[in-house]
C-alpha positions as CSV (number, residue, x, y, z in Angstrom):
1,X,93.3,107.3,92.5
2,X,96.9,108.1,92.6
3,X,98.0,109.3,96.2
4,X,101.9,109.5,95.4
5,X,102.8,112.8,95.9
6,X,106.9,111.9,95.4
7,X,109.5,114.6,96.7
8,X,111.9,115.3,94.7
9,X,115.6,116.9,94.2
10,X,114.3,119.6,92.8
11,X,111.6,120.7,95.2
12,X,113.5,120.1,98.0
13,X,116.1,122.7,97.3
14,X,113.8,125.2,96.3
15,X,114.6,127.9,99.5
16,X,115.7,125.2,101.6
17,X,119.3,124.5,103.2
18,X,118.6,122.2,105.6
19,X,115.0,121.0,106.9
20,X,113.9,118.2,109.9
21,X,111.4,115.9,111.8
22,X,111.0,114.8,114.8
23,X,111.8,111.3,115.6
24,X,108.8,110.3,117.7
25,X,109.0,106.5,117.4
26,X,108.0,104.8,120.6
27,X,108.0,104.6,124.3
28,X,105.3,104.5,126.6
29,X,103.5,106.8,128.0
30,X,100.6,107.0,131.1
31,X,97.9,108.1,128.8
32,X,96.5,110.4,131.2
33,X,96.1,114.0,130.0
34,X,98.7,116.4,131.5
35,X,98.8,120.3,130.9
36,X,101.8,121.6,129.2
37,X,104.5,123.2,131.3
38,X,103.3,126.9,131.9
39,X,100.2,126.3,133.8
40,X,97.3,128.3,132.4
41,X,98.0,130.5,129.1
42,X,97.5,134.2,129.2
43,X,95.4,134.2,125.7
44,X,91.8,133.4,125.1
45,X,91.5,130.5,123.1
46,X,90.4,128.3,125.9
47,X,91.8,124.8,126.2
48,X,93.5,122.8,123.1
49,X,93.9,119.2,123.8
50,X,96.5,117.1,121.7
51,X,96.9,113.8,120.9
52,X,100.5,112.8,121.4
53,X,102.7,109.9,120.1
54,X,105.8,111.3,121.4
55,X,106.3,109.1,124.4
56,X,110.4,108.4,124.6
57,X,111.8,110.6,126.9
58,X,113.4,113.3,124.4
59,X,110.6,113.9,122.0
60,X,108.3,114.2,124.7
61,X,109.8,116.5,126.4
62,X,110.3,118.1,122.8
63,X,106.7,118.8,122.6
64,X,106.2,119.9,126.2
65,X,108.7,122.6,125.4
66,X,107.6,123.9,122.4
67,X,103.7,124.2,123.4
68,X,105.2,125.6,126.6
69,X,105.9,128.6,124.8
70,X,102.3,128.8,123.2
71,X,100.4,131.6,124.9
72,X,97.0,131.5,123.1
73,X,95.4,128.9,124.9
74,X,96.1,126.3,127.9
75,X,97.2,122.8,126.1
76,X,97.1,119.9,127.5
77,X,98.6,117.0,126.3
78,X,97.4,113.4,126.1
79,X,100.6,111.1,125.8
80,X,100.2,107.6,124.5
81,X,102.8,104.7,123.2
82,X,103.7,105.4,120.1
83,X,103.1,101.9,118.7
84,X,99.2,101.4,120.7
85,X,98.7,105.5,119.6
86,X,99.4,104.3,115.9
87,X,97.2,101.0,115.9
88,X,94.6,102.8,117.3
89,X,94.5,105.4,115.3
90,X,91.4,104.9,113.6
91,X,88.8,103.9,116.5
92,X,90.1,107.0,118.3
93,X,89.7,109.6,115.5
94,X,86.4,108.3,115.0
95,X,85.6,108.7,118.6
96,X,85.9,111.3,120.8
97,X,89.8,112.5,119.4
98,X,91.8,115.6,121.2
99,X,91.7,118.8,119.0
100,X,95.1,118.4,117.6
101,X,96.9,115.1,117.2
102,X,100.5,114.2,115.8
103,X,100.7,112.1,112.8
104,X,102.4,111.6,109.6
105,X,102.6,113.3,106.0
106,X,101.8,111.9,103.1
107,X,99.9,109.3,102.4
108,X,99.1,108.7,106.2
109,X,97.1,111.8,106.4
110,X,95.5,111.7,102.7
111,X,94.1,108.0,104.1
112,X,92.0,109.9,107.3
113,X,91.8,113.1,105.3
114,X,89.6,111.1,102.6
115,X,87.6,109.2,105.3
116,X,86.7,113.0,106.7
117,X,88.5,112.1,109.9
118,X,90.5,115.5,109.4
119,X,90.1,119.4,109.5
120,X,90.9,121.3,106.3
121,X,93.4,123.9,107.7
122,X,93.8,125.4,104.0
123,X,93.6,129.1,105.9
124,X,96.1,127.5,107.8
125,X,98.7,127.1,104.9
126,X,97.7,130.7,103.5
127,X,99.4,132.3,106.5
128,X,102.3,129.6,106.4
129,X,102.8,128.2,103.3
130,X,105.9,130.9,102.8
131,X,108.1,129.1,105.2
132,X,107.8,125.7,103.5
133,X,108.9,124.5,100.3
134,X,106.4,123.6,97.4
135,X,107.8,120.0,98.3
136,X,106.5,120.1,101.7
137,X,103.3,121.9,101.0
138,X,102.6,118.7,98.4
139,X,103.4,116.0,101.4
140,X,100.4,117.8,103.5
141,X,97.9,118.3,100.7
142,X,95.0,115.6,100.3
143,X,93.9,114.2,97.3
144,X,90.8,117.1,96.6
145,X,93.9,119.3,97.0
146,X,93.5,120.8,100.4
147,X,95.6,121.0,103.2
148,X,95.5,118.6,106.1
149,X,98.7,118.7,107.7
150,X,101.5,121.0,109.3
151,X,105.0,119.5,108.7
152,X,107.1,120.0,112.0
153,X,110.1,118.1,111.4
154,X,111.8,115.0,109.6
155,X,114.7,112.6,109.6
156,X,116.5,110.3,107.1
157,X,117.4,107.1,107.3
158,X,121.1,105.9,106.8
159,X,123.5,103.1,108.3
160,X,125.0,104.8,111.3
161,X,128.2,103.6,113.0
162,X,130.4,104.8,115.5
163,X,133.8,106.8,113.7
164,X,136.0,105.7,116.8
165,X,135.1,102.4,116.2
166,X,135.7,102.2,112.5
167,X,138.9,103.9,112.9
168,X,140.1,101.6,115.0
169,X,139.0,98.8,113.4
170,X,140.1,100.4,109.9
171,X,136.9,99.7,108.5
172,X,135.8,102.2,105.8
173,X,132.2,103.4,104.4
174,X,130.9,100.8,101.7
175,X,129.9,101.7,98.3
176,X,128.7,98.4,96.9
177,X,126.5,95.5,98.5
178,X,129.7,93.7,98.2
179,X,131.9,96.1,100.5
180,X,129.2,96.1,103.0
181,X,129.3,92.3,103.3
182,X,133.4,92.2,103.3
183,X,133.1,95.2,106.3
184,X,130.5,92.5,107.8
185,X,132.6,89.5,107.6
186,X,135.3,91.7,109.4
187,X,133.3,92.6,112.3
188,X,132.1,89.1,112.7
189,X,136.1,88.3,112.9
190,X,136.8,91.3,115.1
191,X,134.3,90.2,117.7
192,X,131.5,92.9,116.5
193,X,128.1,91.9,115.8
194,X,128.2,93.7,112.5
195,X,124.6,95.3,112.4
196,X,121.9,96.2,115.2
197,X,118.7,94.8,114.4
198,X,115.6,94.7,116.0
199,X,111.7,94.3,115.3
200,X,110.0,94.0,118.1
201,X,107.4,96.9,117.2
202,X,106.6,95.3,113.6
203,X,108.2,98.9,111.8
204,X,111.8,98.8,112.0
205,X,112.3,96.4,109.4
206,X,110.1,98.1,107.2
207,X,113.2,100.4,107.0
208,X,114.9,97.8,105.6
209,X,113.2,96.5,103.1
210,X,112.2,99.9,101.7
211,X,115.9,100.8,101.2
212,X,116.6,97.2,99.2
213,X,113.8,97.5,97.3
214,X,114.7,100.8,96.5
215,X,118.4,100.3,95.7
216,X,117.7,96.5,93.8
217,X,114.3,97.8,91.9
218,X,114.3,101.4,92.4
219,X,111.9,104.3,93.8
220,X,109.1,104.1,90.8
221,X,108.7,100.0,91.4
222,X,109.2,100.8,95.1
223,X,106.0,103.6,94.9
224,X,103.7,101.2,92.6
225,X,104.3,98.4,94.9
226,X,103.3,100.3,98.3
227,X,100.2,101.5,96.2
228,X,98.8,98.3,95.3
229,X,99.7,98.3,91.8
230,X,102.6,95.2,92.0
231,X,102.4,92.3,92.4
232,X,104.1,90.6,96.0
233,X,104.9,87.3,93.8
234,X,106.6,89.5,91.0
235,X,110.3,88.0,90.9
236,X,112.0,91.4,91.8
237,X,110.4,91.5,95.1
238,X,111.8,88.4,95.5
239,X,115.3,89.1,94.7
240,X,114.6,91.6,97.2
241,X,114.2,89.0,100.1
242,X,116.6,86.9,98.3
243,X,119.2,89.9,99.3
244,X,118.0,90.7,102.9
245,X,118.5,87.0,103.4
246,X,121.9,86.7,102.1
247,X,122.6,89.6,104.8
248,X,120.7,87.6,108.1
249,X,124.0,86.4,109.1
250,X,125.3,89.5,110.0
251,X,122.4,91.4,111.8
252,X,121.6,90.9,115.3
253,X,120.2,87.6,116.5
254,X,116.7,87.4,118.7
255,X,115.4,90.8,117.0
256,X,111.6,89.8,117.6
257,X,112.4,90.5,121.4
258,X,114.2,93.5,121.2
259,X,113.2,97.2,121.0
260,X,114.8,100.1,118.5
261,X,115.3,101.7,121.4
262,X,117.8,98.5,122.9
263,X,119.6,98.1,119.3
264,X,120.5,101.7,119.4
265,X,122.3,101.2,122.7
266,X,124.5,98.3,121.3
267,X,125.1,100.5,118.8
268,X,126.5,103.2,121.5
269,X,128.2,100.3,123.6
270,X,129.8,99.1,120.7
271,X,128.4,95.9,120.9
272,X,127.7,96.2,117.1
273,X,129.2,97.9,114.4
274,X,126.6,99.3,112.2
275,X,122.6,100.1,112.1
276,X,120.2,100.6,109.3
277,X,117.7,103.3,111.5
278,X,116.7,106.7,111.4
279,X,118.7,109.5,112.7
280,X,116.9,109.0,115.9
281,X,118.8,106.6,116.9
282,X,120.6,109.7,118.0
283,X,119.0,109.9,121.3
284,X,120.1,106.3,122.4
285,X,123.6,108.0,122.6
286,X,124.8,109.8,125.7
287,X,125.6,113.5,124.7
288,X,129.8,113.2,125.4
289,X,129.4,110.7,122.4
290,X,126.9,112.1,119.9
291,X,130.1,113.7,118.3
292,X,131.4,110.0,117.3
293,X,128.0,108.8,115.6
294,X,128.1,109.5,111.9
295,X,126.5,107.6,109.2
296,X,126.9,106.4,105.3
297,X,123.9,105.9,102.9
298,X,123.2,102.4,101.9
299,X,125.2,101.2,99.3
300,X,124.4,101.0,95.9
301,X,122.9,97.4,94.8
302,X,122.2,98.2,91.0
303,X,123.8,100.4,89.4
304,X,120.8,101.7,87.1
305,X,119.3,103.2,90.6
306,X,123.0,103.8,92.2
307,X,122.0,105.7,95.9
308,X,119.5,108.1,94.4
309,X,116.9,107.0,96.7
310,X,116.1,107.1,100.6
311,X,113.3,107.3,103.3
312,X,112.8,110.7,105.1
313,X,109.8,110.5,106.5
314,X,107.9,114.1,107.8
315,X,105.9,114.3,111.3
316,X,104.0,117.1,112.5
317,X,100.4,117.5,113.2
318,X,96.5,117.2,112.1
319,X,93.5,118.5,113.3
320,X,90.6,116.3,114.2
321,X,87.3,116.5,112.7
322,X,85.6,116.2,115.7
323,X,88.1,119.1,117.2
324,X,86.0,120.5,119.9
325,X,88.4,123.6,119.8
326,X,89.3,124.5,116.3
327,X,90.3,127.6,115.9
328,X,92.4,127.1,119.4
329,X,93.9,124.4,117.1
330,X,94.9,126.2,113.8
331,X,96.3,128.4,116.7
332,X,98.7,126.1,117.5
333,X,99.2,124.4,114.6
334,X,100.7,128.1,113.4
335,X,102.8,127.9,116.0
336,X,104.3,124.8,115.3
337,X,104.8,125.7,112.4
338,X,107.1,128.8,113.3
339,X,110.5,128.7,112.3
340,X,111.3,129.4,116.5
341,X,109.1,126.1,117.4
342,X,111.3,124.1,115.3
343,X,114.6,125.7,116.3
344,X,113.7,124.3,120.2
345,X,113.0,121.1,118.7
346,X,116.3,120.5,116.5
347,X,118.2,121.5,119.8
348,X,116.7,119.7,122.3
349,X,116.7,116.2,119.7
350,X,119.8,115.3,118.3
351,X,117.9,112.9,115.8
352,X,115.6,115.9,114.3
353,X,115.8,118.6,110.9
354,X,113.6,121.4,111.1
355,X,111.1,121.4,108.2
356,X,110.4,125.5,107.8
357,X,112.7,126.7,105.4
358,X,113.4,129.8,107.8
359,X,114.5,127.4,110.7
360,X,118.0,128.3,112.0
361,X,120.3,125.8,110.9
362,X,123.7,127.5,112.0
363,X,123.1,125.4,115.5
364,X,122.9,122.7,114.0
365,X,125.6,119.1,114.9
366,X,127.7,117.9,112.2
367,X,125.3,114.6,112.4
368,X,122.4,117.1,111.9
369,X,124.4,119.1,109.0
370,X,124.9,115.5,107.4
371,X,122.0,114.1,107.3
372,X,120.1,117.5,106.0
373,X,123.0,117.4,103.0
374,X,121.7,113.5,102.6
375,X,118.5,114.8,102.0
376,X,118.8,117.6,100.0
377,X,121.1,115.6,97.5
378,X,118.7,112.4,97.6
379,X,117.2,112.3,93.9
380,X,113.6,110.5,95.2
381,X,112.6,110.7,99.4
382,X,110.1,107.9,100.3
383,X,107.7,108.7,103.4
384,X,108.7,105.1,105.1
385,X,107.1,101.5,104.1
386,X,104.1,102.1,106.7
387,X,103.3,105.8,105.1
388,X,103.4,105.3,101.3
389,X,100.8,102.5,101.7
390,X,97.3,101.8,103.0
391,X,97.3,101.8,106.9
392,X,95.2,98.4,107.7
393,X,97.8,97.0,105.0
394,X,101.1,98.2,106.8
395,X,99.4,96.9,110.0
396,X,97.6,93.9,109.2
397,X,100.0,92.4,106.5
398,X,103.5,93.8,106.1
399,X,104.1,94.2,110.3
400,X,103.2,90.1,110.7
401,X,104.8,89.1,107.2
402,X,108.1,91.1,107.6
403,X,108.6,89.6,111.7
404,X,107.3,85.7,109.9
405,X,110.4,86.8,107.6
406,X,113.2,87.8,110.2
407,X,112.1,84.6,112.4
408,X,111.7,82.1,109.2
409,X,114.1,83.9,106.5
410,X,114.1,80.5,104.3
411,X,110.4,80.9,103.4
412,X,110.0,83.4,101.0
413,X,107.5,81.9,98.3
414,X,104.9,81.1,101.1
415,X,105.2,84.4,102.6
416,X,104.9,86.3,99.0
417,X,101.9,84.1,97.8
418,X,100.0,85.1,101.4
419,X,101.1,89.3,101.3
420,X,99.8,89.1,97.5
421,X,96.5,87.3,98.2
422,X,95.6,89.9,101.3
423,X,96.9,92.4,99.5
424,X,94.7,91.6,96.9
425,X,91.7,91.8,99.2
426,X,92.5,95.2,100.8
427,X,93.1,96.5,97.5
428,X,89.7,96.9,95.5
């Protein structure tokens, strides 16, 4: 069955200007359940419990805020690492889950919506469905054709850099592999550790290789390959290590041992000069400095694919099958959905675009004006290596094969012969 559901130029600019997602990507959190801030709600919807993966500092006070302003029901939140909350993902929906839970678009939630881990909220979209482009509305639709999913916000991924830096290093934006190596090879001469890398969590280099496989074989090859349908051992995946190889020299040394979270802060300290992240990385920079981070697509690598391609992946949230409460949970799923929900998000997270296509977008930074220009100008948007494939494959093969990669670069055949053969068995 074919689970791409691609977004494309077109359906992203139908009603929308700018859109956004929240950058919930890691941190830890106690675990214990906590009420939202406001104490007990004046409506009569009893309690709605959600399952959180918003544990940095910044997103979770994001989603404190915004169900603080929910007055249907008393929510309490259940806060959990990001990474443990996503590699756990399947024992605790089939267990005793919250109501609600944040997750991911696409083919994330078609994977629990076809197991029946997830709670049509079709009704859901019939009351909502106006504020959203046909594009988004396609990312949170299962595979029978029903809604599972609420899109809250999103965020592209780009090479971001500090302007004062650049300027005074008269370094300019690359438009070919080639003029990204020559800027490299400068910063190594200048003293700069030309790009922030880190992999400590097993995803960020997924980011990576999504965009080199997208720029060097393109978004169809790139779609085929996360559903199964390529082969690992095919020689343009390996041209595709080939390249990131050719670029090892240049990104930060030690990355197995080091967090997004402590690359981002190089980035800031101007220890390094460049980072292929999401615009998340945006809250690893103090506020007085936010106005000097800007970024630059990743250069084209073949010219038959140019820069037409990039990830923006979508998170918002799901409702459990096992929801004890669920109409306290379409409740609240409405209200994320509100145009006023995501307006407190995009403000309080410099890394976040508002997904409703009524979101105020006049507030928004000149990194947040960019980056929703990236988007809507972007000819194909992937979800993100991890959500445009299987979930035990993005766990269980690419996190181990891509960290075997960064630590042993030079072994590429092995590595490709051993992703193809598990693949091969998750596959069927």
């Amino acid at each position: 069955m074919d689970q791409r559901l691609p977004l494309s130029r077109r359906n992203l600019l139908l009603g929308a200007a700018a859109f956004g997602v929240p950058a919930v990507l890691a941190g830890c959190g106690s675990g214990t359940p906590s009420p939202a801030p406001g104490g007990t709600a004046s409506g009569n919807l009893g309690t709605v419990t959600i399952g959180s993966n918003a544990s940095d500092e910044i997103p979770k006070k994001v989603l404190d805020t915004v169900t603080k302003a929910f007055t249907q029901a008393t929510v309490k939140i259940n806060t959990v690492d990001h990474n443990t909350f996503q590699e756990n993902i399947n024992r605790y929906l089939k267990g005793t889950p919250d109501d609600v839970f944040t997750w991911f678009a696409g083919n994330r939630m078609q994977f629990f919506a076809e197991q029946g881990l997830a709670t049509d909220i079709s009704d859901v979209w019939q009351e909502i469905g106006g504020d959203y482009t046909q594009a988004f509305k396609d990312q949170s639709t299962g595979t029978d054709g029903k809604q599972y999913f609420v899109p809250s916000t999103y965020y592209p991924w780009a090479v971001f850099y500090r302007k004062s830096v650049w300027k005074e290093k008269g370094y300019e934006p690359p438009a070919t592999l080639d003029e990204l190596t020559a800027v490299a090879k400068r910063m190594k001469a200048d003293g700069l550790i030309p790009i922030a890398f880190a992999d400590k969590d097993g995803w960020p280099a997924m980011g990576t290789f999504d965009i080199l496989n997208m720029r060097i074989n393109g978004y169809d090859f790139h779609i085929s390959l996360m559903g199964g349908k390529e082969s690992w051992t095919d020689p343009k995946v390996r041209q595709v290590f080939d390249t990131w190889r050719g670029l090892m020299e240049y990104h930060q040394p030690a990355a197995l041992g080091r967090t997004w979270q402590e690359a981002g802060q190089s980035l800031a300290q101007k220890k390094t000069g460049m980072y292929v992240l999401g615009m998340f990385v945006a809250q690893q920079f103090p506020e007085a400095d936010l106005d000097d981070l800007d970024f630059f697509t990743f250069p084209e690598i073949n010219p038959a694919f140019g820069t037409d391609s990039i990830d923006a992946p979508i998170d918002g949230y799901m409702v459990s099958a096992k929801a004890k409460n669920v109409e306290g949970a379409k409740a609240l799923l409405k209200h994320f959905a509100q145009a006023s929900s995501q307006n407190i998000a995009t403000k309080l997270d410099p890394g976040m675009l508002a997904s409703s296509s009524k979101a105020d977008t006049s507030g928004y930074s000149a990194l947040q004006k960019r980056g929703a220009e990236l988007v809507s100008k972007a000819t194909h948007i992937a979800q993100f290596l991890d959500r445009d494939t299987r979930p035990d494959f993005a766990s269980t093969v690419m996190i181990p094969s891509l960290q075997s990669f960064v630590s042993e670069p030079n072994e590429i055949d092995s590595l490709l012969t051993s992703i193809e053969k598990q693949k091969a068995n998750i596959f069927r």
